[in-house]
C-alpha positions as CSV (number, residue, x, y, z in Angstrom):
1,X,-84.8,5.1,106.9
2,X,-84.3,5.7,103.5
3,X,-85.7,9.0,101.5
4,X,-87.9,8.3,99.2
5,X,-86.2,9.2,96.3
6,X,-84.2,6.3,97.4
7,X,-87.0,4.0,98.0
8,X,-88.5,4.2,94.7
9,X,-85.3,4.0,93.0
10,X,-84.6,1.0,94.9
11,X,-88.2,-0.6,93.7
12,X,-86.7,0.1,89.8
13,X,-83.7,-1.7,90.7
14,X,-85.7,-4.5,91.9
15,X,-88.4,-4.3,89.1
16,X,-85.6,-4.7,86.5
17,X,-83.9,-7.8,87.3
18,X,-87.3,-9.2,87.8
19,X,-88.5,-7.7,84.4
20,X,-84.6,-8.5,82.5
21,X,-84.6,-12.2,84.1
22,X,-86.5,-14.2,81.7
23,X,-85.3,-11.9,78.5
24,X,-82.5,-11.6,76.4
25,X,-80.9,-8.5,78.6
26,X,-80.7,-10.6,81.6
27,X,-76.7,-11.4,80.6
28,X,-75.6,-7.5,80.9
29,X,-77.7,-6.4,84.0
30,X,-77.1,-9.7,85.7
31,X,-73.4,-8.7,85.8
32,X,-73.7,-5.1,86.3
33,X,-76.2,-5.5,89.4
34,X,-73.6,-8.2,90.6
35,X,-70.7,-5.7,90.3
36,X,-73.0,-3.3,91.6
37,X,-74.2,-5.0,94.6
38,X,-70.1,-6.0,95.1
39,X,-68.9,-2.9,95.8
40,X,-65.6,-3.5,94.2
41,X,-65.3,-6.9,96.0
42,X,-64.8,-10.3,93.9
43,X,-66.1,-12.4,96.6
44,X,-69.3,-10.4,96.7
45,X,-69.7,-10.0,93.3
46,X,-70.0,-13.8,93.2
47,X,-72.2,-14.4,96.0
48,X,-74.0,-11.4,93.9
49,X,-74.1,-13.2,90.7
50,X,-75.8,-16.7,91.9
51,X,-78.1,-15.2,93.9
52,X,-79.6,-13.2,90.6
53,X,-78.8,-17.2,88.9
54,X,-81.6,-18.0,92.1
55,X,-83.8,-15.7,91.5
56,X,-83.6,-16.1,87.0
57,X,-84.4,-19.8,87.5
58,X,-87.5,-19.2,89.9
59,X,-89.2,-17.0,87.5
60,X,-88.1,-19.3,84.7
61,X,-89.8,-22.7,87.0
62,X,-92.6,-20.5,87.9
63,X,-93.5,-20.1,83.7
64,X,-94.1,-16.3,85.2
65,X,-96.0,-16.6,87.6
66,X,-97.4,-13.4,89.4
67,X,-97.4,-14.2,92.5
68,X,-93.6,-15.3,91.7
69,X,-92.5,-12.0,90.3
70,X,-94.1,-9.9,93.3
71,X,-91.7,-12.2,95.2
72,X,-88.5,-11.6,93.8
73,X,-89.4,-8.1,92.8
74,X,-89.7,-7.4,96.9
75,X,-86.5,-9.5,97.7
76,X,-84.4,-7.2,95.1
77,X,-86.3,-4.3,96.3
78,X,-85.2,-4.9,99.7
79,X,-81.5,-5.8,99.0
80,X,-81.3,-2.6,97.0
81,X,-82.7,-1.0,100.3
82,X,-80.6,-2.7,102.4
83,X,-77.5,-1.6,100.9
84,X,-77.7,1.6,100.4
85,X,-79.1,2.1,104.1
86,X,-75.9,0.6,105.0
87,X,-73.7,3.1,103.5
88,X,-72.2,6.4,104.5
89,X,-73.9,9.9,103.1
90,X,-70.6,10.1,100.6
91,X,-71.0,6.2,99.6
92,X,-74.7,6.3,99.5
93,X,-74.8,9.5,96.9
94,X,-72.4,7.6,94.5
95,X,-74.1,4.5,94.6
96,X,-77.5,6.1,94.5
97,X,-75.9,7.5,91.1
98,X,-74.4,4.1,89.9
99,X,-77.6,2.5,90.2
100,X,-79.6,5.6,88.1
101,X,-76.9,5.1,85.4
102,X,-77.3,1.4,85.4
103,X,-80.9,1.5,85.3
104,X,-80.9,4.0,82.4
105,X,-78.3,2.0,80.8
106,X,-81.0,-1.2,80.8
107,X,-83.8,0.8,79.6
108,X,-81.4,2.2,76.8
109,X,-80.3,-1.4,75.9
110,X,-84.0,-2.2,75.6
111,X,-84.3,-3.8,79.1
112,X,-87.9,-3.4,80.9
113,X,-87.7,-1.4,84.3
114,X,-91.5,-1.6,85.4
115,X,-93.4,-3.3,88.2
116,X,-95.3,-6.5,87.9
117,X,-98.1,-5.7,85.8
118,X,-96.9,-3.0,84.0
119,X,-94.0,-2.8,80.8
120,X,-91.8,-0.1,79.7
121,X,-90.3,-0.7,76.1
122,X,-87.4,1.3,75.0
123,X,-88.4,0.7,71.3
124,X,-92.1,-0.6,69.9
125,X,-94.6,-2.4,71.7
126,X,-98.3,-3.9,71.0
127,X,-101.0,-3.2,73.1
128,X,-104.3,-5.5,72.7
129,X,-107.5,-6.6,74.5
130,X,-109.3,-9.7,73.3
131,X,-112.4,-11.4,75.0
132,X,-113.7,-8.5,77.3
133,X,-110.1,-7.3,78.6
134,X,-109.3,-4.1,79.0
135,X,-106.0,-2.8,77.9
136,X,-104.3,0.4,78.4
137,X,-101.2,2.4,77.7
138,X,-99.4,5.1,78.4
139,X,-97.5,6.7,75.6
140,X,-94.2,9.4,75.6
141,X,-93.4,9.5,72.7
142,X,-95.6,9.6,69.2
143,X,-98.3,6.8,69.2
144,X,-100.8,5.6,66.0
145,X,-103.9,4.8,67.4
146,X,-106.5,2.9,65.3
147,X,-106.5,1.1,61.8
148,X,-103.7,1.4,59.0
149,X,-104.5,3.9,56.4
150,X,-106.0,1.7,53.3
151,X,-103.3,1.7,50.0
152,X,-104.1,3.4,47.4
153,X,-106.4,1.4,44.4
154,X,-103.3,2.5,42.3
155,X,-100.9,0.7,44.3
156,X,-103.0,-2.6,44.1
């Protein structure tokens, strides 16, 4: 069993391809999950990269379907899982680290590493309830909450 340090970073590794797979980052994690997942094996790394291919078109056929992303988002959760369980102490400390650094990497490169339901932006983001919603956020960081500041009558 894995701690559960290594459980919940095995949920982020799963959260992000789900969250990357329909965006423009999906290219670079794609490959570096892959290579990840491949532990230095080319064969691997292949089987690797079609099954994220798999899992991009799903979401893509499902138009984003809930129900879809909780699917995939447990399927990577538990491959993560699965591979580090299978490691050595020694081999299961480095990975543990590869996978932190590529996970911070994404979020750097403005890829999302949140569950389904939930966004994490690495730069602006746009939070709005219409119709009776409710809408919340979480901010680190500086926010601006509420209207613009009017211009000034001098300024037209």
């Amino acid at each position: 069993m894995l701690a559960e340090s290594l459980t919940a970073l095995a949920a982020a590794g799963g959260a992000a391809v789900v969250q990357a797979a329909t965006t423009d980052a999906w290219t670079g994690l794609r490959g570096r999950v892959a290579r990840w997942f491949g532990r230095g094996d080319d064969r691997r790394v292949q089987v690797q990269l079609e099954r994220l291919d798999r899992t991009a078109a799903e979401l893509t056929a499902s138009g984003g379907a809930e129900r879809e992303q909780e699917l995939q988002e447990r399927a990577w959760r538990t491959r993560f899982e699965d591979l580090l369980e299978g490691l050595d102490d020694t081999e299961r400390e480095e990975a543990a680290a590869e996978l932190r650094a590529l996970l911070e990497e994404s979020a750097r490169a403005g890829g999302a590493a949140a569950g389904v339901g939930a966004v994490a932006a690495g730069r602006d983001l746009s939070v709005k309830a219409e119709g009776g919603s409710i809408a919340a956020a979480v901010v680190q960081g500086g926010a601006h909450i509420g209207h613009p500041p009017m211009p000034d009558p001098s300024q037209g």
